[in-house]
N, C-alpha and C positions, 0 to 999 in steps of 0.2 A: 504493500500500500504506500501511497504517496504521503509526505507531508501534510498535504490539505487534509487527506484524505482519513490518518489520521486524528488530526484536530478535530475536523468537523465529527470524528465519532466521537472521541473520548471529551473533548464540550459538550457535544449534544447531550451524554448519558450524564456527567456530572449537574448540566442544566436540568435535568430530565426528575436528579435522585433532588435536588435544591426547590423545585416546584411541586413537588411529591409530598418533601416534607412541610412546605407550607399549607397544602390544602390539608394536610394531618392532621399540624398544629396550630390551626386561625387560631387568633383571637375571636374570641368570645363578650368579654367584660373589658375595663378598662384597667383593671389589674394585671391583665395579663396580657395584656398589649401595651402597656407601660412597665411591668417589673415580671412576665412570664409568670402571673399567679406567685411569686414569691416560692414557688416550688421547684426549681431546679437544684439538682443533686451536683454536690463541690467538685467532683469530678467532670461530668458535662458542664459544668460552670466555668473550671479551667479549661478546658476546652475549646468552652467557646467566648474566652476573654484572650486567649491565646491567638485565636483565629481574628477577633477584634481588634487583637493588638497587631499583629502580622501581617501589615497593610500591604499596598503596591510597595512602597519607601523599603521595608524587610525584606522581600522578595522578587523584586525589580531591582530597585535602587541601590540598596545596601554596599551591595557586593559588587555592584557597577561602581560607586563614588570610591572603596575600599579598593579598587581594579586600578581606578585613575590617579587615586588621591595619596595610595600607601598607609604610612603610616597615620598620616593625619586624619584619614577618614577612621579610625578607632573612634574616636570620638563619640560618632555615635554608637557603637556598640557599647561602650562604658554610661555613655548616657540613657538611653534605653529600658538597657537591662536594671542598671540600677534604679531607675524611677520604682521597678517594680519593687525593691526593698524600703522604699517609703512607702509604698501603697500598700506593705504587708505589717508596715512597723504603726504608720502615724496615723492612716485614713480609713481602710480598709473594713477593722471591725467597729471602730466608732461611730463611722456612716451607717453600717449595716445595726447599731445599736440603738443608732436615733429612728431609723426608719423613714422612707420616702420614695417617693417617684422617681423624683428628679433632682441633679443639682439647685438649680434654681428656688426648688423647695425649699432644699437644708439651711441654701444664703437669705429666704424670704422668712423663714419659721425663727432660724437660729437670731437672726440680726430684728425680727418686729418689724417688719417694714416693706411697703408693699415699695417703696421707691428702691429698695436694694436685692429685691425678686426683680421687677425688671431689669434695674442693670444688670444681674446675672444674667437673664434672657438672653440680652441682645450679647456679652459676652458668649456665651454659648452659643448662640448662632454665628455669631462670627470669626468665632475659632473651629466649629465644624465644617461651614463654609470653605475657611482657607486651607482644611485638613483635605476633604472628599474633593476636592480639585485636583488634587494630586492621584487617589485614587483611582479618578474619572477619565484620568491623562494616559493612567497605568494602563488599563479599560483598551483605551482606542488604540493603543500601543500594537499591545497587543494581538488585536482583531486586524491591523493595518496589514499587519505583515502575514501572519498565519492564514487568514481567510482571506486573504488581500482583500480588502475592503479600505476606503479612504479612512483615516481618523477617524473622523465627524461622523461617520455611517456604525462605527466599533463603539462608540461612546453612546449615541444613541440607542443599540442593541442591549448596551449594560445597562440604560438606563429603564430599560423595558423588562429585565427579568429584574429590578431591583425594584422597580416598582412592584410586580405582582407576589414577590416575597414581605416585602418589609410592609407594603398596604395593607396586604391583607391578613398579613399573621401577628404582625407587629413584635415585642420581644420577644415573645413565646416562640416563635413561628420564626425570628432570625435567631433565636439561642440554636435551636435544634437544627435546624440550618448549616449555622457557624460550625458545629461540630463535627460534620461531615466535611464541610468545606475546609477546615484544620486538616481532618486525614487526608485529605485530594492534595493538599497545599504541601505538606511534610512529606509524605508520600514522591512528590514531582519534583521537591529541592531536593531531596537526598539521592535519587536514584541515579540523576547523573552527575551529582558529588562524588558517589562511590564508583561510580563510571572511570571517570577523571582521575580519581585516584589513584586508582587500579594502572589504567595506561601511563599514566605523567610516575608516580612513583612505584608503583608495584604495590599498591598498601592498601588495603581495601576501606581502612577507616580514614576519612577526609580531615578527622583536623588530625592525627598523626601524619598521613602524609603530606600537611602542609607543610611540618617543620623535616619532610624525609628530604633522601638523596632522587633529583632528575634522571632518571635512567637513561637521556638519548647523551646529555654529559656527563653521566658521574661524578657531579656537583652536588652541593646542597642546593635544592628549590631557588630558598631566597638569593642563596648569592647570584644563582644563576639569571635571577630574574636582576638584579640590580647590577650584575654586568652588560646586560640588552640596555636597561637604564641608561646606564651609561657612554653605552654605545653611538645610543642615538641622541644625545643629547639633553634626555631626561636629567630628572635627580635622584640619586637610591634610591629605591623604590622602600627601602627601611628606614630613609630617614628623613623626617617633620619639617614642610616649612611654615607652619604655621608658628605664631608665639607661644609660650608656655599659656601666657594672659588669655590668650582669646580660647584656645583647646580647656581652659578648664573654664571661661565663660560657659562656651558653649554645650559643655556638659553638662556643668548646674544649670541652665536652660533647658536642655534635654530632661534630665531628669524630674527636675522641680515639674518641667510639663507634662510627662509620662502621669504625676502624682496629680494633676488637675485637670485630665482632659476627662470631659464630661464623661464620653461614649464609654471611658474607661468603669470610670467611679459607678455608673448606674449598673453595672452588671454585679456589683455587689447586693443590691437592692432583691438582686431575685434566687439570693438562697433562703431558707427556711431559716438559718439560725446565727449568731455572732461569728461562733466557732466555724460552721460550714464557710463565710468568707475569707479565714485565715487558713482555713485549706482550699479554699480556691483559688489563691495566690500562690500558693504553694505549687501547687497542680502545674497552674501556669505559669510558671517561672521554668519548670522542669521540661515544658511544651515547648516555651520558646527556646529555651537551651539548644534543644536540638538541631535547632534553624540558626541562631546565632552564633554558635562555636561552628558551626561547618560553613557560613558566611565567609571567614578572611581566607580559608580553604578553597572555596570556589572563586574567590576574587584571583586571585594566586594563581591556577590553572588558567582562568581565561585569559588573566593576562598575558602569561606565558606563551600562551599559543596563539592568540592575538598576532603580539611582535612579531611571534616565529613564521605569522603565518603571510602579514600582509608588508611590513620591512622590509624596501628595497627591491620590492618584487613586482615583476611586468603586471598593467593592469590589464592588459588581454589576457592572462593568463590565471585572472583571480577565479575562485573557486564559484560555485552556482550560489550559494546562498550571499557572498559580497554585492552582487549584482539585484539578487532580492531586494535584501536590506535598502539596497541604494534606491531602490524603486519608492520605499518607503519616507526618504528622503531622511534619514537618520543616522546615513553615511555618505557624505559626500567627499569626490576628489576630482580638485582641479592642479587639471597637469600645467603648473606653473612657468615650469622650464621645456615642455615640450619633450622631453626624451621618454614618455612613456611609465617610468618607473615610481612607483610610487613611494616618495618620501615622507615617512611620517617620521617626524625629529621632534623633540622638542626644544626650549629656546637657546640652549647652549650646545647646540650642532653646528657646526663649523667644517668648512671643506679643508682638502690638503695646504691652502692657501690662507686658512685659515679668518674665511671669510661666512658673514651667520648662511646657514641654509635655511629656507621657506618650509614650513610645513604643508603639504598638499592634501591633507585627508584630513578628514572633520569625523569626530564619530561621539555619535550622541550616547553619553554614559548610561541610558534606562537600557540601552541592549544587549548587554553587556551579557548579563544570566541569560536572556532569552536565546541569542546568538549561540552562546558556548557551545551547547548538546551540538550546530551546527556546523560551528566553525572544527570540532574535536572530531565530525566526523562519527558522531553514536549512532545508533539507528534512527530510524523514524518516528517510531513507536515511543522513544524520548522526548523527540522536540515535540511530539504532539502532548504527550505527559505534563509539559514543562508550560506549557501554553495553557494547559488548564488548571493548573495550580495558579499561576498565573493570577487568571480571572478569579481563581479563588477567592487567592487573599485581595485582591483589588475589592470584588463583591461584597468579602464581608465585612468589612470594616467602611464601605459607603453605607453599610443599611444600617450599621451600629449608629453610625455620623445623624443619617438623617430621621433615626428613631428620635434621637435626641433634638432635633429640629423643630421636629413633631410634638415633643411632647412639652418641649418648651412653648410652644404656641397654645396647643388647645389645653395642656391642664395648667400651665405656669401663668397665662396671660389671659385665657378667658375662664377659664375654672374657678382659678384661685385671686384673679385680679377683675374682671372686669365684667363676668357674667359668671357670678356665683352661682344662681339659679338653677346653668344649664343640666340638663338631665343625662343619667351617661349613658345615653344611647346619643344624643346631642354631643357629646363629648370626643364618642368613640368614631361619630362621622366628622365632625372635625379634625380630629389626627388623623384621620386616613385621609383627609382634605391637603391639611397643612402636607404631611407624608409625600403626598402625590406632587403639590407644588415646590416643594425641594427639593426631588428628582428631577425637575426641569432646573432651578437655577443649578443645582450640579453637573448636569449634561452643559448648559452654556461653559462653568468655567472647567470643565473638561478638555472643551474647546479652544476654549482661551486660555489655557493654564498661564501663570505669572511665573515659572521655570519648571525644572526638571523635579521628579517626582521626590527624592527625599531632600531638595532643598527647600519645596513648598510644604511638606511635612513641620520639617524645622522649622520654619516659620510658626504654623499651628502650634507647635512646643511652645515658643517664645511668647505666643498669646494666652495660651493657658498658665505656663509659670506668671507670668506676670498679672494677672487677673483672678483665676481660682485659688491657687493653692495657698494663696497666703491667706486669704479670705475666709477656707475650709482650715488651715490649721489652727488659726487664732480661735476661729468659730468653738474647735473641742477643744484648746488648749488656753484658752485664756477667758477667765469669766469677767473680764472688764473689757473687753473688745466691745463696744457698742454697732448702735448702726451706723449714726455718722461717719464713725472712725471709717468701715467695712466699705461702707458706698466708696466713699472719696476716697481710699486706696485703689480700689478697684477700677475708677475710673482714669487715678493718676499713671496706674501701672500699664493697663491695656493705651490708652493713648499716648504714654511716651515712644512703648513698644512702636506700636503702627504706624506713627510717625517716621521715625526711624527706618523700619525696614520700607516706607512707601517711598519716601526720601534717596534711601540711596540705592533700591531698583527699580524703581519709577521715576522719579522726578530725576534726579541725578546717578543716574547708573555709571556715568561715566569716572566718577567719584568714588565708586565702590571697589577702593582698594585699602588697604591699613594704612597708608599713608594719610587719607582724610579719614578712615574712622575714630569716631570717640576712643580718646586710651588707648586706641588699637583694638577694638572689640568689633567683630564683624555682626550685621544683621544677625544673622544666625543665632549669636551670643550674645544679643542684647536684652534678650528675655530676664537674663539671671541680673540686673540694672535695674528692668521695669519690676520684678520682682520686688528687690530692697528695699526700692522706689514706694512702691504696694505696701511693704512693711513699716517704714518709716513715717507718710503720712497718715497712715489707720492707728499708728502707735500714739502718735502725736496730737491727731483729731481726739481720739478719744481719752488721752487725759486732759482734755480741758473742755469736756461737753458731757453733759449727765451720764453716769453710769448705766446699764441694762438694769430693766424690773427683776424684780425679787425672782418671777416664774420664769425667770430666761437662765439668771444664774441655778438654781436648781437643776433647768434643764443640763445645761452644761456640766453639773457633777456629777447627773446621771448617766448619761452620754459616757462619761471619761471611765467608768466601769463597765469594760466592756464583755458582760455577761447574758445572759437572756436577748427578748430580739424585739427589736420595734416598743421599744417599754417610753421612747422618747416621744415621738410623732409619727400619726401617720400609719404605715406597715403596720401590723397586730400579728403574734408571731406566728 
């Protein structure tokens, strides 16, 4: 069977098991289209918070920016992964002890105040927003090249089974979803990790053979890979040019965001008990392990064979899938000098004369994983594997995204804000309203993504560190955090963020080096700034503005014993 051939099966059947389980598992009630009935089991729960977490950015991007970037791209793997050890130490069972729907609740209940439920709101919408962009991007990626269909036509498709999953079943109905779309997802990265492994070191386990010996040189991997480095005028592929300053900005941004992104937080909301979400972190921490240690492993082979494969070599003579890709327009090369050969250098390549050489090949870093299976020459039966994992992880973490979009509008804003009355059958056709219109705005910036898929991620980090997390730690961890304080952090942190990162890749992009960054702290890392920022003015508002009511502190002590389930607000256990 061909390539197309297949994708379009092993998609079709993955799409097939995905809308299965949502006609299984609809929603019903409003509880289970907002929190899955509070009844999933901490094992499906890791699961499918792993599958939530394990976006395009994990599984597209990761190992593509870690492919380009070397050492520097660690970054995100340290920030990441580690957000999930705040979300297992500081957020996770205290949230799940207060009980609720939504973030937005916790910020609206915890702080008294319906003016600091909305600003959560639009917080959470706009950091899910700038998250499922990225997702939506991954999506048309994709679909461009495997089913050759244009972008715009692959995005629109995604947008079409994520509508009739995440409408119609709501959390219930993408929990159980998610879970299956994890095994598709882990499944399609490992098998030709261990592919790769196998051929490039002889080793069947991928992060051991990251650190083995190259079989065609009888080197070690890395050196071998940073003597091509060097060859072509790269920089060791082992070593950082980033600053100390901005690499650990940008991880306390990562991370601090991991601990505050909505879609994250609300999947605690739907275990039965305190206990059950400190093993569903658990769970999932062990889930993404899998995919994130075998990450700089797959980054490492593709690179390797990348170089090996397209360095210096005639472009009449490039392999079938160079030619693909190129069609897709996510690798281009123009022959600068005319003699055919395709020069990919980087900036300290130099001729015998020792004059700079032009780089003639462009190659878009989201291809990186998707490409490998093809560029390594595995069978077919891979790259179509690999292509539905893919969409996996792309899938599940748009329907996580726009659960939250959803439910921010009709229970945060017209429930609990503005039409208390409504009845929940009013309620529940409203979230599938709102649902249905956030699939449209995320199919646009699908289209229009603002960059590549885990630098628009990072971005979303930086908007949630700087907005939720300080908001939600003060909330369990401080009984004199008022609402004043809460609001006006929240608004200080997410608009300096946004500023910033609109600033120097929209307005002045051309600026967007360390040389004009603040301190040296790149967009990316500005998150962990607006954070402080978030902490310093909520610190400071609220000791010079009335303390919280007598029933707010209470709350707060309850909350901070985190025992029994839903005993705070809301959820009943």
């Amino acid at each position: 069977m061909t390539v197309q051939a297949w994708t379009f099966t092993l998609v079709g059947l993955s799409f097939a098991l995905y809308i299965g389980i949502a006609v299984w598992s609809r929603a019903h009630s409003t509880k289970e289209f907002y929190v899955a009935g509070a009844g999933v089991s901490p094992l499906a729960n890791g699961m499918a918070t792993a599958a939530d977490w394990m976006s395009a950015a994990s599984f597209i991007s990761m190992a593509g920016i870690i492919s380009f970037s070397g050492y520097d791209g660690s970054v995100y793997l340290m920030g990441w992964t580690g957000g999930y050890v705040l979300l297992a130490l500081l957020l996770a069972p205290y949230l799940r002890k207060f009980g609720a729907y939504t973030v937005p609740d916790f910020v609206g209940d915890r702080y008294y105040s319906q003016t600091a439920r909305i600003v959560a709101v639009v917080c959470a919408i706009f950091v899910s927003f700038t998250y499922v962009a990225g997702q939506m991007r991954g999506v048309g990626i994709v679909f461009s090249r495997f089913l050759e269909v244009p972008i715009e036509l692959g995005v629109l498709i995604g947008m079409g089974i994520v509508f009739f999953y995440a409408v119609l079943g709501g959390m219930k109905g993408i929990t159980y979803t998610q879970v299956a779309q994890y095994c598709v997802l882990i499944f399609a990265y490992l098998v030709p990790a261990i592919f790769l492994s196998l051929l490039i070191t002889g080793n069947v386990i991928p992060q051991i053979g990251f650190g083995g010996v190259d079989q065609a040189s009888g080197t070690f991997l890395l050196d071998r890979l940073n003597d091509l480095h060097r060859d072509l005028g790269f920089a060791a592929y082992t070593s950082g040019e980033k600053s100390t300053r901005d690499i650990f900005f940008i991880t306390a941004a990562l991370m601090a965001g991991t601990a505050g992104l909505p879609h994250v937080i609300i999947r605690f909301y739907t275990v039965p008990k305190v206990r059950d979400a400190r093993l569903s972190v658990g769970y999932a921490l062990v889930f993404i392990a899998l995919l994130y240690t075998a990450a700089p492993a797959v980054a490492v082979f593709a690179r390797t064979n990348l170089l090996n494969t397209v360095s210096e070599q005639p472009y009449s003579e490039m392999p079938e899938w160079f030619s693909t890709w190129e069609a897709t327009g996510l690798i281009s090369f123009d022959d600068l000098n005319g003699d055919g050969i395709i020069q990919y250098v980087g900036p300290r390549a130099r001729d015998a004369a020792g004059a700079p050489i032009e780089n003639e090949l462009t190659i878009d870093r989201d291809i990186i994983v998707l490409a490998n299976p093809e560029i390594s020459g595995l069978p077919n039966w891979v790259i179509g594997l690999v292509a539905a994992g893919a969409l996996a992880a792309a899938l599940s973490t748009a329907a996580g995204l726009l659960l939250v979009v959803s439910s921010a509008v009709s229970h945060d804003l017209l429930k609990r804000s503005f039409k208390p009355d409504i009845t929940e059958r009013g309620e529940l056709i409203a979230a599938r309203v709102s649902a249905g219109l956030a699939v449209g705005v995320a199919g646009y910036l699908g289209i229009n993504p603002p960059g590549f898929v885990a630098e628009v991620v990072a971005f979303a980090f930086g908007l949630a560190a700087a907005s939720f997390f300080p908001a939600i730690i003060m909330g369990i961890f401080s009984k004199r955090m008022n609402r004043e304080g809460a609001v006006l952090g929240m608004i200080a942190g997410i608009t300096f963020t946004a500023a910033y990162i609109v600033y120097f890749k929209f307005i002045n992009p051309s600026a967007n080096t360390a040389e004009y960054w603040w301190f040296g702290i790149s967009p990316e890392g500005i998150g962990t700034v607006g954070m402080m920022l978030n902490f310093a003015v909520a610190l400071i508002v609220s000791r010079f503005t009335p303390p919280p009511p007598a029933h707010i502190t209470d709350l707060v002590e309850r909350i901070r014993v985190p025992r029994g389930s839903g005993e705070g607000h809301g959820i009943s256990g």
